[in-house]
N, C-alpha and C positions, 0 to 999 in steps of 0.2 A: 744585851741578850743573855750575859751568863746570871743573871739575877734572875732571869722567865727559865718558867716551867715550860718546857714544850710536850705536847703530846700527838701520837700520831693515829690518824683515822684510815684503816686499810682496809680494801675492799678487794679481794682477791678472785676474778673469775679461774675461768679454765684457762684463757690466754693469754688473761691481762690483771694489771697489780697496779689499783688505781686507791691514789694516795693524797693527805690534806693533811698541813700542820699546824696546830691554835697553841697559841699562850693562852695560858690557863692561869688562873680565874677572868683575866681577862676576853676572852674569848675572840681573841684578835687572830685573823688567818694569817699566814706568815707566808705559805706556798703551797702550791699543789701541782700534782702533773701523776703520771704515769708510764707503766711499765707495759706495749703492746707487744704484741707477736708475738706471746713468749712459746716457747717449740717449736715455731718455724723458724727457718733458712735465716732470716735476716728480720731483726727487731728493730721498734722504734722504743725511745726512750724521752719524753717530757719532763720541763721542771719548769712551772710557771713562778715567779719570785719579783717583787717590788717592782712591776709593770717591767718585766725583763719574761724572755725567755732561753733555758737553755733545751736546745735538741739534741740526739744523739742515733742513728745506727749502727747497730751490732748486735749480732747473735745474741736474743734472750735463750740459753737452751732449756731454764726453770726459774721457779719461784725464786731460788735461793739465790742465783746470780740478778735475776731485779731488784730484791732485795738487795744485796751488796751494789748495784747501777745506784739504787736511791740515794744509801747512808755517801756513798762517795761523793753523788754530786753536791750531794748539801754543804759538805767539807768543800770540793770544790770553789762551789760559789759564795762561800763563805754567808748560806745563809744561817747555818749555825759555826759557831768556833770548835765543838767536840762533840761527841755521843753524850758528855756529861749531862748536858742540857735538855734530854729525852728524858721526860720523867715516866712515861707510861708510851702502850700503844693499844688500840682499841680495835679489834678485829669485827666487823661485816660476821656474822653466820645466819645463812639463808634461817633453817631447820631446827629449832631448837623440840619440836616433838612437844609431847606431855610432861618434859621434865622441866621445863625451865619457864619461869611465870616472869623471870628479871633477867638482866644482866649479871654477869659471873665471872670472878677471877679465872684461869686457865689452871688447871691441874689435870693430875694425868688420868682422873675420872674422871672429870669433866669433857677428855679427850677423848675417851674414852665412848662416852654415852653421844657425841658428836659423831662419831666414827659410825657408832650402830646407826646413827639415822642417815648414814649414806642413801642407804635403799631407796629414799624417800627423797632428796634432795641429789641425786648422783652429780649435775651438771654441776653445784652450787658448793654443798659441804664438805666434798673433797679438796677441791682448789681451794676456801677456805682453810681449812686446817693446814692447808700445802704455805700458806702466805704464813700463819702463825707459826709452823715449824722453821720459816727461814728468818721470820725476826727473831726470834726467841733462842735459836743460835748465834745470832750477831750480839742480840741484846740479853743476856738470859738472867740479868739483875732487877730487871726492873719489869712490875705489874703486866699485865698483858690480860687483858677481857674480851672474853666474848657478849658480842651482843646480837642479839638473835631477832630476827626478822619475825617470828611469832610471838617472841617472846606477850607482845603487849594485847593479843587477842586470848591471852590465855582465863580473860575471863568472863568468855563467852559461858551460857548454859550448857546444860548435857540438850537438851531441845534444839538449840540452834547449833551443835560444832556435829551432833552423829546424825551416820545417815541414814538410813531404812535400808539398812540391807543386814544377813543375820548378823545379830547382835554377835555372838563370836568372836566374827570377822574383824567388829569393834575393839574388843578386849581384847584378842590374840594376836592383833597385826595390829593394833593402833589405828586403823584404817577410818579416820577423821576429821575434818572441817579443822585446819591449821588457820588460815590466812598469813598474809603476808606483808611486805611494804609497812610493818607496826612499826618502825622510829616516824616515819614520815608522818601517818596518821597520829601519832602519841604527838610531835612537835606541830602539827597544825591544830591541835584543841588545844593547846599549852599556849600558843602562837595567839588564838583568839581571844583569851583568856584576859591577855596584855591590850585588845584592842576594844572589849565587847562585855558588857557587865550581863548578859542573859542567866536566867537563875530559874530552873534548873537548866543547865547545858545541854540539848537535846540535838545534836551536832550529826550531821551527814556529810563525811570527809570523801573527796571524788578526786583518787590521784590517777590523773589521765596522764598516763605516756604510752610509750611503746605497749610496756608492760603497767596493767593499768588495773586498780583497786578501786571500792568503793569499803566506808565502813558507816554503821552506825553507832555513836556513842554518846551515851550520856553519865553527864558528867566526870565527866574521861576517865569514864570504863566503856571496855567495849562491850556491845549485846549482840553484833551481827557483823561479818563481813563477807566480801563476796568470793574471796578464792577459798580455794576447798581445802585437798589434803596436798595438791602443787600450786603453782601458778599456772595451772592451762582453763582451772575454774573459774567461773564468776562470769564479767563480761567479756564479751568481744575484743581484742587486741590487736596489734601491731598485727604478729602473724598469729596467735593463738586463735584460737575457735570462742572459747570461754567454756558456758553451760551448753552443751547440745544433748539429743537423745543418747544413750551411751551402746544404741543398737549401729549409729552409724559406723563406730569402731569395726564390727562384726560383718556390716554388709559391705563398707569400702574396702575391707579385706578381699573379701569374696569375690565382689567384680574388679576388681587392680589386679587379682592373684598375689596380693603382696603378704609379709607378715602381720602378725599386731603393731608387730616394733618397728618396720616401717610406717606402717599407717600413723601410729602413736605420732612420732617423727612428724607427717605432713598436719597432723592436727595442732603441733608446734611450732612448728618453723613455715608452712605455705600456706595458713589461714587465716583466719579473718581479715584485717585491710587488704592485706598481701592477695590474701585469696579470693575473697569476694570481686576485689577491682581487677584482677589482674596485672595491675602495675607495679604497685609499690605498696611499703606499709611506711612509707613517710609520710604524718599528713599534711606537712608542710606542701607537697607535690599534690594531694589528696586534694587539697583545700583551693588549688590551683586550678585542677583540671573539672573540680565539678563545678566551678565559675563558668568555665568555659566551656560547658553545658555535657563534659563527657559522660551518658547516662552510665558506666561501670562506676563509674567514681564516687558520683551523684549515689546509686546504690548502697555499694559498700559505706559511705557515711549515715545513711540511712538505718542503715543497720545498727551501724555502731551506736548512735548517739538514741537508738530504741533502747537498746539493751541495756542502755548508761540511765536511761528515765525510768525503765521499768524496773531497777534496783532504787534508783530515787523513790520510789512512788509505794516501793515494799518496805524502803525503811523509814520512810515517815510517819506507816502505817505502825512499823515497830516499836517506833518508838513516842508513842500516841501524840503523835504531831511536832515533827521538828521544828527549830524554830532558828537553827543557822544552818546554812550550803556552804561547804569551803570549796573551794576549785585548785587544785594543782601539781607539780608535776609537769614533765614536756609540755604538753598540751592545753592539762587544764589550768595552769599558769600564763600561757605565754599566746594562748588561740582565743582571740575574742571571737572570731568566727565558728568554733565546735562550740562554745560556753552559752553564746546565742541561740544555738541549733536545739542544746540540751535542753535550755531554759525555757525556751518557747512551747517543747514539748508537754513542759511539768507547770509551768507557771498560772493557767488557770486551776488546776487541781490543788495547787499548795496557798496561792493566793499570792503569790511572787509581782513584785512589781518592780523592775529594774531600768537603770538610766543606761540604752544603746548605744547612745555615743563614750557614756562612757566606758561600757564593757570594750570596745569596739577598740579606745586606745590603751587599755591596759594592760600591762607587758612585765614578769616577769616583777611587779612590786605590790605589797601590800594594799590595799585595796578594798572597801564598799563599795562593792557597785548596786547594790541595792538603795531601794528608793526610801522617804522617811514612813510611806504608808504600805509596806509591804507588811507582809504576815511572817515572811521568813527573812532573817537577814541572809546576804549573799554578799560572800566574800573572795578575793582571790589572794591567796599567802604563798610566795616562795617556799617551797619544802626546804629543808637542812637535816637531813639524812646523819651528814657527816657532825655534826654539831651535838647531834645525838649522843653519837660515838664515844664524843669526846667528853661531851659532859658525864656521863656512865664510868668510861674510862677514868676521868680526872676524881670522882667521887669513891668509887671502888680503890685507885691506886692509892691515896691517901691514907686510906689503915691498912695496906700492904705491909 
């Protein structure tokens, strides 16, 4: 271990301080866990390491004490011997705005112009910069990058990122087509690439989770993605809404008596799967109960998996005819059941021909499941988010 480089991939919510460490160049995971509850009463603390786990509760009261929970247990379990052996660490930032087209060392402009796109990311870029402030006290020798969840949409058109509303609003407020989830979509056309000799790449990456993306890209650039200027655009979600009329803002105000900002609130956290069924926005539960013929369920999938085809069917259109589907993420990785629903949808339109049984057992691994006479290949690839991190981080730390 003291001859490997280690590097750390951080991903900082409002509550929680969820972490991964690779040797570098090899790209070997070493351990990962996280830091929950941080500011409430009584915290949880993970460290997953060599088919071991270590657990812990105790008051997370912030960032900076998960931080120090982390660097200790590592010591502790001796999966590293010192900090020596940290060669970098690779911060998660939701929001990187109009400024940033890449990944970027941390400096205190940098921190700077992160800070200003609070506005825009509040629940995300805050806690971010909170998790970079408490490594960067512990560790404050060694590289530290941001990588930006936009960063890789930044080179959408002015056509597809603005919206019809006065241009001003554009220029003066930024107010603009961001997307998001870009390392996930940037490492599954990179992912393909390894698998799939298609020339030109004319790629539609579908990361179905909770929180859930659609991009079009060819040849990994992007031309089109489906969330807007947050994560509550695009499709259907977990609890999000996606795309709706943005009158409904104004009239569920109206009859609730509530504010904007609560409404805003329910169009985030009580909508779509959540909202539609009534139950849950697990679709793991989702998937269960529309078997079992519950017409809410059965609905709210219905929805979803429209929303999921009519983005399909706009960017194939964009991109004058795709000719690979990726699938992944929660969902679109690990659900032969939503992938079929999706597919079935889009498959005479695109000229899709897929093997059922095999979509049916594919779980969470790399995968064709498309047939040798389709039109479009269709693919399912594990996302690596954190591998992103790391690779940006380990590249950038290097001429630090």
């Amino acid at each position: 271990m003291k001859n490997k480089s280690i590097y750390i991939a951080v991903n900082a919510g409002s509550s929680s301080l969820k972490f991964k460490l690779y040797t570098m160049p090899e790209e070997t995971l070493v351990c990962s866990g996280m830091a929950d509850r941080i500011g409430q009463s009584m915290g949880e603390f993970s460290l997953k390491y060599a088919d071991q786990k270590y657990q812990l509760e105790t008051p997370i009261p912030n960032h900076e004490v998960g931080v120090e929970l982390l660097l200790k247990a590592l010591l502790d379990t001796k999966v590293i011997p010192s900090y020596d052996v940290i060669a970098g660490v690779g911060h998660r930032v939701v929001q990187g705005g109009k400024y940033f087209s890449g990944s970027v060392l941390f400096t205190p402009e940098v921190v700077e112009k992160i800070e200003s796109l609070i506005p825009l990311a509040p629940l995300h870029n805050r806690p971010n910069l909170q998790g970079y402030f408490a490594f960067h006290k512990v560790l404050p020798s060694i590289p530290h990058v941001a990588v930006f969840d936009t960063a890789f949409h930044q080179t959408m058109a002015p056509q597809d990122y603005l919206y019809p509303i006065p241009y001003q609003w554009s220029t003066q407020f930024d107010l603009r087509r961001y997307g998001f989830h870009g390392t996930s979509h940037q490492y599954l056309v990179q992912e393909l690439a390894k698998h799939s000799n298609l020339s030109p790449q004319k790629v539609i990456t579908c990361h179905i989770g909770s929180g859930a993306s659609l991009a079009a890209i060819k040849d990994q650039k992007v031309v089109a993605t489906s969330m807007g200027l947050t994560p509550l655009g695009g499709i259907m979600m977990g609890t999000r809404t996606g795309d709706i009329d943005p009158s409904i803002l104004h009239f569920a105000a109206l009859k609730l008596n509530e504010t904007y900002e609560n409404v805003y609130a329910m169009l985030n956290k009580q909508s779509g799967l959540l909202g539609v069924s009534g139950m849950t926005s697990d679709s793991r539960d989702l998937e269960e109960a529309h078997l079992a013929g519950n017409e809410r369920a059965q609905l709210a999938n219905q929805l979803f998996v429209r929303r999921i085809a009519d983005f399909i069917g706009q960017y194939h259109i964009r991109l004058h005819s795709a000719n690979a589907l990726i699938f992944s993420a929660g969902i679109g990785e690990n659900s032969g059941f939503y992938r079929q629903l999706i597919l079935d949808e889009v498959k005479d339109a695109l000229g899709i021909d897929f093997d059922r049984e095999l979509n049916m057992k594919t779980r969470g691994k790399t995968t064709k499941i498309s047939t040798p006479s389709s039109q479009v290949e269709v693919w399912v690839i594990p996302t690596n988010e954190e591998i992103m991190i790391i690779r940006d981080t380990y590249r950038l730390g290097k001429g630090a």
